[in-house]
N, C-alpha and C positions, 0 to 999 in steps of 0.2 A: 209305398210311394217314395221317390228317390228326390231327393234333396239335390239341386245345380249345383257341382262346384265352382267357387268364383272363379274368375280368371286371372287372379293374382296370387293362386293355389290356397294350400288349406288355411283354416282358420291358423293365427298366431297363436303359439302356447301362450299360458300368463306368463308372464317377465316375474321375475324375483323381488323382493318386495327393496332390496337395497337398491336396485339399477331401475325401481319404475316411476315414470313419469309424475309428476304430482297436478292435482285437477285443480290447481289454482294456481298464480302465478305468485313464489315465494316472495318478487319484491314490491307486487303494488294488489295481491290478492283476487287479481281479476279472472275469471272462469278463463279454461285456457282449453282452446280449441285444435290444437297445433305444437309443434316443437317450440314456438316463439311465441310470447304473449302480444296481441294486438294492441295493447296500448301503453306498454313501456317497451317492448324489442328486448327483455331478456331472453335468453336459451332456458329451457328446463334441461338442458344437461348440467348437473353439478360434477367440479373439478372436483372436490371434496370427496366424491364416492367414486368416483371411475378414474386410472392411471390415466387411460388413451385420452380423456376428456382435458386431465390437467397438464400434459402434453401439447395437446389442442389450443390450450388456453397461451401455452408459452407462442407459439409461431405462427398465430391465426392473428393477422393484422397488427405483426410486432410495433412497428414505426408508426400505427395510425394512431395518433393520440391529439383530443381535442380537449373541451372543459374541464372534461374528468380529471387530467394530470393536475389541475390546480387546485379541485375539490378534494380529490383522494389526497396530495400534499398539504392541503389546509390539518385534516381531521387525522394525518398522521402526527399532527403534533401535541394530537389529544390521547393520551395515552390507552390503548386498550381498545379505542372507538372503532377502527375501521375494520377492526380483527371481527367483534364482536355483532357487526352488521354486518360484515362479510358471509361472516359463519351463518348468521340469521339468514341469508335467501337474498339480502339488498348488494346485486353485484354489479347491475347494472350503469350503476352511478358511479362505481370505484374503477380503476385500473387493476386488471388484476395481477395478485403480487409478486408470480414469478416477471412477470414485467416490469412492473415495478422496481422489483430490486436488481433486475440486468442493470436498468438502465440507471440507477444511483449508483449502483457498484461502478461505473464505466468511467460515468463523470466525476466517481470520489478516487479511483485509482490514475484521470489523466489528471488531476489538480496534484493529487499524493505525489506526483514522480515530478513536479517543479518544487514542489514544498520540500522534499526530500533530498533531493539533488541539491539544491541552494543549501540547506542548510550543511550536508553534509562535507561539502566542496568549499562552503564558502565564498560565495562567490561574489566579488568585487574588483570590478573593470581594473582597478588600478593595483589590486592587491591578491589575482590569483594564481602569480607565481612571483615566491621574493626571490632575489639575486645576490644577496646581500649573504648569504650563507656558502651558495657558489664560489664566488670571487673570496671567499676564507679559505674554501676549502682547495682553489685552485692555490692559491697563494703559499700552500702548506706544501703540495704535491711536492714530491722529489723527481721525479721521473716523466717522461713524456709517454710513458702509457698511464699513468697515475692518472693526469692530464686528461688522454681523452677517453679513461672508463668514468670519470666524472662527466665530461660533459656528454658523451651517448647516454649518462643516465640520466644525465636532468632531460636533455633530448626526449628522450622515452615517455618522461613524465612528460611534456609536453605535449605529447604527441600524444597519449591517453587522455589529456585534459580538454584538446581538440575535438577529438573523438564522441567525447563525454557533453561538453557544454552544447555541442554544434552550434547554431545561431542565438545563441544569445546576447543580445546587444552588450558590444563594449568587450566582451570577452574576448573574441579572436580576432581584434587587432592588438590586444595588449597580449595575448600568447605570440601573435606574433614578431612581437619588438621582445621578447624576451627570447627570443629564439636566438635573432640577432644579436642580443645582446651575449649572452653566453658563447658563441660559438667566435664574438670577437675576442672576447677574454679569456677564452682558449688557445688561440689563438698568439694573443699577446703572452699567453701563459710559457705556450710551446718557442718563442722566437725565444724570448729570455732563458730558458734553460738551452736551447740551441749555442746562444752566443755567450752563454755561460756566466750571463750577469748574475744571477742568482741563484745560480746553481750550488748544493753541498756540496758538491764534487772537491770543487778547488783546496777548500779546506782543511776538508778529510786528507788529499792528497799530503798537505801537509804536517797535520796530527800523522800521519803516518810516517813520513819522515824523521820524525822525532822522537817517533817510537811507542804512541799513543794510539789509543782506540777511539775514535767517532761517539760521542753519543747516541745510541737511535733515537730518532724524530719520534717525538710525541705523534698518538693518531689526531685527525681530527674529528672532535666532537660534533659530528653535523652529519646529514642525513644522505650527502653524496658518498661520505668517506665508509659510511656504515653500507650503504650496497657496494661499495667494492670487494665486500668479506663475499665469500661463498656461501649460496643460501641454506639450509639446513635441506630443504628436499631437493636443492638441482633444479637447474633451469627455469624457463618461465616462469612456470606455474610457483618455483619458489621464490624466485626475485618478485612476482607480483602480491603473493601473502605476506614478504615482507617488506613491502612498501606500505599493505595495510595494518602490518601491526604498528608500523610507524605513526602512522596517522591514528589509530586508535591510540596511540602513549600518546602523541600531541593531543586530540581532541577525545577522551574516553564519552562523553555522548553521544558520539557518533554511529553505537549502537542502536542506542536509545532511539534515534529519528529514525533507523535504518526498520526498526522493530515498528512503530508508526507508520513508517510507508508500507510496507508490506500488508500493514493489517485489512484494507480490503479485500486483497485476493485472499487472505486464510479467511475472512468470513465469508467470501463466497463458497469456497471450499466446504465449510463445516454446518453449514445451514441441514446438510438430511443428518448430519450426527447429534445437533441440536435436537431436531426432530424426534430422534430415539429415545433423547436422555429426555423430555417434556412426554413422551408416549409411558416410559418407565415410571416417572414419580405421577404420575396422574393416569394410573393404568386402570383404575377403578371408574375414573368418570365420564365410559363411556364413548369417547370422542374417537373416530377414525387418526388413523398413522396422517392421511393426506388432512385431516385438520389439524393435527401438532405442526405438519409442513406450513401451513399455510401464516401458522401464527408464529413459527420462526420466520418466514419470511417479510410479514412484516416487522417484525421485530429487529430485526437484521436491516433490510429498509430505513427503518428508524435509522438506528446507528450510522448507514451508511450517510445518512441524509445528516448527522450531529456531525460525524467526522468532513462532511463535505464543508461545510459552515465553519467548522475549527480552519480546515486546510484555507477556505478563502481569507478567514480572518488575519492567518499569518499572512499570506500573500499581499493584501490590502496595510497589515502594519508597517512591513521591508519596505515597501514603498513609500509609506506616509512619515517614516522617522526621519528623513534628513529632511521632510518638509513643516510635518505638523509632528510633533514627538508627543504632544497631549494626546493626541487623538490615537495613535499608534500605539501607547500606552492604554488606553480605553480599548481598543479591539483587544489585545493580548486577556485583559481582566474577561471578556468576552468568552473568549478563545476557553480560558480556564473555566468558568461555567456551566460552557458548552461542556466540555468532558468532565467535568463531575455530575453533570444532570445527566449524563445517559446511562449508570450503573440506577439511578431512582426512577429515569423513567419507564425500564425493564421490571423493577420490580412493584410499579404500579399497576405495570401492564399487565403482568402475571395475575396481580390479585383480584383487578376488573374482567378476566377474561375466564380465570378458571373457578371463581367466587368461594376460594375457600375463605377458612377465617384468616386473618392477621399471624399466627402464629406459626399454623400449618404453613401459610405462604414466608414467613418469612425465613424457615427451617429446610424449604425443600428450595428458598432460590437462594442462600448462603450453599447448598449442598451441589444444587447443579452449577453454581457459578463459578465453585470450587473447581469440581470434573468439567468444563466448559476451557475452563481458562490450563487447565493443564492441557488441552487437545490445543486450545491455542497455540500455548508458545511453544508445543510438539512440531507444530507446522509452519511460526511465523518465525523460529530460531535457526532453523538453517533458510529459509527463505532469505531471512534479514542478511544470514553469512555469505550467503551466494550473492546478494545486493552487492554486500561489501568488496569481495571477490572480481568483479566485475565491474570495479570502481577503479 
C-alpha cells in the first residue's frame, strides 16, 4: 500500500548538526515551535555558525535601534560581558556587533576628523595664518618676481587653509583679511622697488663704479623664502610635501595626532585579521572563526567607544580653557585614563572570554598585541602620510 506524497514534496533530509535548529530557545529556554521564539522574538538562526546569516545580521534593520543600543553600551563597559552572553544564545537583548561597531566606528571617525584637523592646523581665529614672517620676507626680496613667488605662495597656503577649515567659525573671515593683507604688502612691496626707493640696484650701480663687487643678499630664513627653491620632486605634488615637511619641523607631533585620527579606519579595516590571529592562538578551544569575529568586534567596539569619549574630551577641554582651565585640565587627566584603560580592558576581556589561566592569557595577549600592533601601524602609517599629504 502506497504512502500520499505531501504536497510540499518529499520528506526534508536531516539538516547537519552545525546549521540545525535548536528545540529550545538559546535566550530565554522556551520550547520553540518555529524559526522565532514566542515569547522573547529571538531568530534561531545563529550569526556565529552560518556566513549568510552574519551577513543578515549586518543589513536586516541597520538604522532600527531602540532600548538595546543603551543596554548593549551599558554592559560593553563591562569587560568581556556582552561577548560572553552573546556567545551564550542571549542576543536578543544586545545589538548585534557588526552593527554595533559600524555605527561607533562612524561616530568615532566624524569626531576624529575635528579632533584632528584642530590640532593639526591649529586652529585659532586670530592666529591661523601669521604675516609677520611675510612682511620679512617681502622686505628682503630683491626683485619683483621674488615679490610675487612669495606672495602666490603664501596665497596658495591660504587657499588650501580655505579649503581645509570650510566653516569654521572665526576661521574664514580672518583668512580673509590675511589675504588682503599680503597682497597689499605686495603690493607696497612691488611700487618701492618700482620707484627704486629701496631697491639694491642703485648701490650696486655704484660699488660697480668703483670697481667693487656687491655682496649677495643673505637668503631669508622663513618659510616663504624656502618654497621659492625648487622642490626636490617638481611641481605640486613637490611643493605640497614640502610645505609639509615644513610644518612637520615646525610642529613634529603633528604625526603623532595624524596616526590618532586615522586610527579608527585601520581598526575598522583589521577586525577579520584580528579575527585570525584570536582563531590562531586559541585554535585548541573549539570556538568557530565567526566567534573569534564576533569577539573582535566587540572588542574593537570597546576601543572604538574609549577612543570616542578621549576624541569628545579634547573637544569639550579646547573649548572650556579660555573659560574654565580647572575643568579643561580635569577632561585632559580624563582623556589620559581613557587610553591607558583600554590596553587593560582588552586584556581582561581576553581572560573573561577565553577562561584560560593568568599566564597563558597573559603570554598569548603580550604576543598578539605585539603582531596586532605591527598590522597596525602597517596600515595607520601611510594612512597618517596621506592625511598629511592632503593637508
Amino acid at each position: 500500500m502506497s504512502h500520499p506524497v505531501p504536497l510540499d514534496g518529499p520528506p526534508a533530509l536531516p539538516v547537519a548538526d552545525a546549521h540545525a535548529a535548536p528545540a529550545a530557545c538559546e535566550n530565554c529556554a522556551t520550547p520553540l515551535h518555529g524559526h522565532y521564539c514566542h515569547a522573547c522574538g529571538q531568530s534561531t538562526h545563529s550569526p556565529v555558525r552560518h556566513v549568510g546569516h552574519a551577513i543578515e545580521e549586518v543589513f536586516e534593520s541597520f538604522w532600527h535601534l531602540d532600548g538595546r543600543i543603551f543596554r548593549t553600551v551599558r554592559d560593553l563597559f563591562v569587560p568581556g560581558r556582552i561577548a560572553n552572553r552573546y556567545l551564550a544564545g542571549h542576543r536578543v537583548r544586545y545589538v548585534a556587533p557588526m552593527r554595533l561597531f559600524v555605527i561607533l566606528t562612524l561616530l568615532t571617525f566624524f569626531v576624529a576628523k575635528f579632533v584632528v584637523q584642530d590640532a593639526m592646523l591649529g586652529f585659532d581665529a586670530d592666529n591661523t595664518v601669521q604675516t609677520d614672517d611675510v612682511e620679512q620676507a617681502l622686505a628682503q626680496a630683491a626683485t619683483g618676481s621674488d615679490v610675487v613667488a612669495i606672495r602666490d605662495g603664501v596665497l596658495a597656503d591660504i587657499r588650501e587653509a580655505r579649503r581645509i577649515t570650510g566653516a569654521v567659525p572665526g576661521v574664514s573671515a580672518r583668512l580673509d583679511a590675511a589675504e588682503v593683507e599680503v597682497r597689499q604688502r605686495a603690493e607696497a612691496r612691488l611700487a618701492a622697488l618700482k620707484d627704486g626707493a629701496s631697491s639694491p640696484e642703485a648701490p650696486a650701480g655704484a660699488e660697480r663704479a668703483a670697481g667693487t663687487t656687491p655682496p649677495a643678499p643673505e637668503a631669508a630664513d622663513t618659510r616663504p623664502a624656502r618654497r621659492r627653491d625648487a622642490p626636490v620632486m617638481g611641481g605640486p605634488v613637490g611643493e605640497r610635501i614640502a610645505r609639509n615637511l615644513d610644518r612637520l619641523g615646525d610642529d613634529p607631533g603633528a604625526y603623532s595626532r595624524a596616526l590618532l585620527g586615522v586610527a579608527p579606519t585601520a581598526l575598522f579595516i583589521l577586525v577579520p585579521l584580528f579575527a585570525v590571529l584570536l582563531k590562531l592562538f586559541y585554535l585548541f578551544r573549539g570556538r568557530l572563526y565567526l566567534e573569534h569575529v564576533v569577539i573582535g568586534l566587540y572588542s574593537h567596539a570597546a576601543l572604538m567607544l574609549g577612543l570616542l569619549l578621549a576624541f569628545a574630551c579634547t573637544l569639550a577641554s579646547e573649548w572650556l580653557a579660555p573659560r574654565a582651565a580647572w575643568a579643561a585640565q580635569g577632561l585632559g587627566w580624563v582623556r589620559t585614563l581613557l587610553l591607558w584603560a583600554l590596553p587593560v580592558y582588552l586584556l581582561v576581556m581576553q581572560k573573561r572570554v577565553y577562561r584560560q589561566s593568568w599566564p597563558w592569557t597573559l603570554v598569548k595577549f603580550a604576543v598578539i598585541g605585539q603582531l596586532y600592533f605591527a598590522l597596525f601601524l602597517s596600515v595607520a602609517i601611510p594612512m597618517a602620510g596621506y592625511a598629511l599629504y592632503a593637508l
